[in-house]
Structure formats: structure tokens, C-alpha cells
Steps between C-alpha positions, in 0.01 A plus 500: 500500500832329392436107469772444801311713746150351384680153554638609875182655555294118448797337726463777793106396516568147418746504804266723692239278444614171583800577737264735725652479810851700391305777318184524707439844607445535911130533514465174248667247775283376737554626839597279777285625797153654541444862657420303805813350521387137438496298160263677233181423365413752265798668313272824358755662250357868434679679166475739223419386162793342351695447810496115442211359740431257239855355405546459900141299547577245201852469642339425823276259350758324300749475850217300646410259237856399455569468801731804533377680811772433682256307788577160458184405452536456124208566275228698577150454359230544421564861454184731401551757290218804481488792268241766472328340215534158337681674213739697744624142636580372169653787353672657781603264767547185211546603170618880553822627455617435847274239545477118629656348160744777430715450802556140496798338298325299206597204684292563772241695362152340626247382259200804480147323433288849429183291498559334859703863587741264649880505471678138577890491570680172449545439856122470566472812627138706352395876490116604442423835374190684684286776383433750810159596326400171594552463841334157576704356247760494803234330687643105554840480362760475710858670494841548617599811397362740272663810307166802480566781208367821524262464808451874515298479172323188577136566454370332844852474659358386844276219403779369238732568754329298810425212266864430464572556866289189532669285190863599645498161778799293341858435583639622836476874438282615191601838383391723262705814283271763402652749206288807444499846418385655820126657534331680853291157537413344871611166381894689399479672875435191656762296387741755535449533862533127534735420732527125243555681159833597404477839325740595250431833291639578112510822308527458120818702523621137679495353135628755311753283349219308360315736357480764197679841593239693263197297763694596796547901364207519400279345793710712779447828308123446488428345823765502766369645797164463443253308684481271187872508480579400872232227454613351118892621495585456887279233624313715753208409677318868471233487809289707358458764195557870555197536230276314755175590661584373837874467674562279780596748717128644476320134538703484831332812639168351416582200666243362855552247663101432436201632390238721769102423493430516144139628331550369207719205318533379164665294290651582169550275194694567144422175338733339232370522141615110474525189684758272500891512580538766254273719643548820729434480867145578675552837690326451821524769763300576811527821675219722762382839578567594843210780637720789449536395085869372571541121281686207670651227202367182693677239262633408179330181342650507174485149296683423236371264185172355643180431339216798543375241744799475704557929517125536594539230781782661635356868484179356663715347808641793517182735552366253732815447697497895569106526483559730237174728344588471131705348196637751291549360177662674183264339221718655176618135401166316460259669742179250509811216526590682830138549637396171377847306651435650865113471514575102382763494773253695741182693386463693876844652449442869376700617223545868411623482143787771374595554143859705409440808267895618563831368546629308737766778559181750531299273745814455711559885574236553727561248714844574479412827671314386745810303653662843458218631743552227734089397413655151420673227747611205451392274790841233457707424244438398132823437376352432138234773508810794598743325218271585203333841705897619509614373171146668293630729283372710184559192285383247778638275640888405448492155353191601328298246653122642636478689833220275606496534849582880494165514248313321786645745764380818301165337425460443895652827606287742227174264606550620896635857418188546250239443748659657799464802296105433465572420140325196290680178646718460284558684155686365228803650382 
């Protein structure tokens, strides 16, 4: 590239950078109403990769700590600032290319402590980067505003997610911008529906100017269209797979208001193979037999990062609660730790251990058919439970996390169906 066009190339994102406001793109300026009509509280910014989420969050950021909001008020802080990991915080949302310290002018560029994750402007105002895999981490501190990156991918997105809600008490009106990359999670739906979130949608085609024509050729040849494309190139929210198992449509015709006489009930449990906030969630599902071999789903217990005493405690409630006749309890991730955790919390509870010789795919498929055959109902809703049963494809789940409470529902489901056809209890699979 000829040295003049390099050099106009540095002042365009220099000038970009620091002089946002005349070359922000639409979807990067903060809207001025909610969906509700009223002022927002959560500005959820859904886009393709590349469309500049990022750029628009730190410029966000950087309005409030200098005062540049155009409210009045001045300064805004503390701000919290949570990434999907510790590392994702730094070097995305600080350090990154369109991050924190990029788009201020040097002169106003805050002072970024790594050790305290804190960045300091000049005017007293403060930022404090948050890991979402550590949710209590959010537990105590207390904030004004916070900018959230990539909450689609965010490991436990609910539990990070509520912690904040509780932090966000200062100011007159705390607010919030989330930037992500859109994924079929409850958490997305939710907010979307909001009648307090502002939602603002970007495709990466938004950015183009921004970006590498050889990315943007190549990208849309591959993937435009697809469900991966609509998701990653137009910022879709994609309900559900066309790969998947189960479809809304079909969980709706399964759907009772509740549950007849039932002759059997049991509760189902996938435990994590960890404890601690890095660990996967405790699949706890309950579901009964009906006399004429038809299952009723009861409830959805799922718990996310407790200790094996916590999960056992809350499967235990829940077989007492419905006076259930058995724990069903896979036992492939430490199986005396799972007998040996329940009989401590309990030793009258019955267990009826299960051990996975085949997929999870492979397990799924007959249960998957039974819903088909209208043997399966859900008695209520499970809004968590039908996200991961519609978005279970070949490959698993879409953000690759583990379907733990769709493990727990095919546990509880092949347990009732197995010995309403006079077979052994329950046989593992």
C-alpha cells in the first residue's frame, strides 16, 4: 500500500476512534428510548462478527466516564465491566483492538492496573473488570452502569447475569449495554422481550467499511444463509436448529396443563464431573408414569456450580416434595461419589444407578420418538429444559456447553418407558 494511503488509513481510525460521534455507524449510538417507550435499561446490541459491538461498548463506556452522555449528570461510575473469562476482559473489552484504551485520546486515556483489573480516569471516575465464570465475584460491589461482552457465550449467563442485576443500585438510572453475538439462549429471549431493553440488531455487512474485503468474500460465500450464517454474519437469534431432535412446534403439542394420577415418579440426575464455578450444572429432572405408560415431565431442578452436597440436597427435596419412588442417578463420573453423596445426604432415599454405554446423541433418539408418539407430556413449561431439547443437535449443543438437563430428562424418560414395558428398571445405555 502506497505510504499516503497507509498514512490516511491511521488518520480515518484515529478520527474514527476518538471523534466517534460523526463516524459512528447507526446501531453503535445509543438509542434514546426503550421498546416500551420509556428511558432504557438494558441496551442489548445483537450483531454479526465484525459488525463493531465492541468499538460501540468502549465508546459507551468512555461517554460515561467523561462525562459525555449528554445527561447532565456528569461522570458516571463505578462502571463494571464483565467478559466471558478474566482473559476476555483484558484483552477484548481493555486492551483489544477496539478496546477500553484504544478509543480514548492519550490525554484521557485511564490508568489500567491488570493486577487490581481496575481502570482509573483522571476525573475519579473507576471501571472493574469481571469474569462471568465467577459469578459471586459480582456478589457485593456496587455499580452504576456496566458494559456485558458476549453474554451469549457466557458459561453460566443467568447466575453471572442476576449477580449484576443486584450490583447495578447507583446513580438515578443504572443501565447496562450488552454487545454479543446472538445465541437461542433463555437469558437472550428474555431480554429481548423486555419492554426496558432497547434492542438494536447489526449484521457484519454493517461494518464493511471496516473490515477486509477477502474476510467479507470469503465468509458470505461459505456461510450466508445458513443457520450458522444468519446467527454469526446477520446477528440472528436462530430459535432452534433444523438438525434438532425436538422443535418447538412438537413440545407445544405435548404440552398439559398438569399431570393425571401417576403410578410411578422419579427423579433424574446427570451430575457434574466438578464442583466449583467452573463446573457444569447438576441435571435434575422429575417426570411419572401415568397407568396407561404415557410420562408427564413434573419439573426441572437443574443447579448450576454447587457442591455434591448442595445437588444431592436439592434432588432429595425434590423426590420428597413430589413423594417420588426413586433417584435415578447416572454414576459415569465417579459412581460410589454419587451413591455415597446421596446416602450421606439421606441413606432411605433409593437410588437406581445408570451408567452411559452410547452417545448422548444415541440416548436422546428414543426419547425423542416417544414425543413423536405423543407417550411424552410436558406437564408446564420449562423454558430451560425446551432451549437445550430444541437446540440438541448431532454435535450437541450450540455453544458447546453440556446438555445437562436434557441428560437428566432422557435418564427419567428411558427409566419410566423401560419398566412400563416390563423391562429391568432401568437399563443403561
Amino acid at each position: 500500500m502506497p505510504t499516503y494511503l497507509a498514512q490516511e488509513k491511521t488518520a480515518r481510525t484515529i478520527r474514527l476512534r476518538h471523534d466517534f460521534g460523526s463516524f459512528a455507524l447507526g446501531h453503535q449510538t445509543p438509542p434514546a428510548r426503550a421498546q416500551g417507550g420509556g428511558p432504557w435499561t438494558t441496551w442489548l446490541l445483537l450483531g454479526g462478527r465484525g459488525a463493531g459491538k465492541t468499538l460501540a461498548g468502549a465508546q459507551w463506556v468512555r461517554a460515561l466516564a467523561l462525562g459525555l452522555d449528554g445527561d447532565g449528570e456528569g461522570a458516571v461510575s463505578p462502571i463494571a465491566l464483565v467478559g466471558e473469562s478474566e482473559h476476555d476482559a483484558r484483552e477484548v473489552m481493555i486492551e483489544g483492538q477496539s478496546g477500553l484504551l484504544r478509543v480514548h485520546r492519550r490525554a484521557e486515556r485511564p490508568t489500567w492496573t491488570p493486577s487490581r483489573r481496575r481502570l482509573e480516569w483522571r476525573n475519579g471516575a473507576v471501571a472493574q473488570a469481571f469474569s462471568a465464570e465467577d459469578p459471586e465475584s459480582l456478589r457485593g460491589p456496587q455499580f452504576a452502569a456496566a458494559w456485558c461482552d458476549e453474554l451469549a457465550k457466557w458459561r453460566d449467563a443467568q447466575a453471572a447475569f442476576d449477580m449484576l442485576q443486584f450490583g447495578l443500585r447507583l446513580g438515578a438510572q443504572p443501565r447496562q449495554v450488552i454487545t454479543t453475538t446472538p445465541r437461542p439462549i433463555a437469558l437472550i429471549r428474555r431480554l429481548m422481550a423486555d419492554p426496558t431493553t432497547a434492542l438494536t440488531h447489526a449484521r457484519t455487512h454493517d461494518n464493511a467499511r471496516n473490515l477486509a474485503p477477502a474476510f467479507l468474500d470469503t465468509v458470505l460465500k461459505r456461510y450466508a444463509g445458513t443457520r450458522l450464517g444468519r446467527q454469526e454474519i446477520d446477528g440472528e437469534v436462530i430459535a432452534e436448529r433444523a438438525d434438532a431432535l425436538w422443535s418447538r412446534a412438537g413440545i407445544e403439542t405435548c404440552r398439559v396443563a398438569a399431570a393425571p394420577a401417576l403410578a410411578r415418579i422419579v427423579v433424574a440426575i446427570d451430575p457434574p464431573a466438578s464442583a466449583g464455578v467452573r463446573a457444569a450444572s447438576c441435571g435434575i429432572v422429575a417426570a411419572g408414569r401415568a397407568d396407561n405408560g404415557d410420562v408427564f415431565v413434573l419439573a426441572d431442578e437443574t443447579v448450576a456450580a454447587l457442591s455434591p452436597a448442595g445437588w444431592a440436597a436439592r434432588a432429595i427435596a425434590l423426590w420428597r416434595r413430589l413423594g417420588a419412588d426413586a433417584l435415578v442417578a447416572e454414576v459415569n463420573q465417579g459412581g460410589d461419589m454419587v451413591r455415597a453423596v446421596i446416602a450421606q445426604a439421606d441413606a432411605a432415599v433409593p437410588v437406581t444407578a445408570v451408567r452411559a454405554y452410547r452417545g448422548k446423541w444415541l440416548r436422546a433418539e428414543p426419547v425423542a420418538a416417544l414425543y413423536e408418539q405423543g407417550r411424552v407430556k410436558h406437564a408446564g413449561v420449562f423454558p430451560a429444559l425446551e432451549d437445550e431439547m430444541c437446540d440438541f443437535g448431532l454435535d450437541g449443543l450450540s455453544s458447546g456447553a453440556s446438555p445437562d438437563r436434557l441428560d437428566a430428562l432422557v435418564w427419567a424418560v428411558t427409566a419410566l418407558s423401560s419398566a412400563a414395558r416390563g423391562e429391568p428398571r432401568v437399563r443403561g445405555l
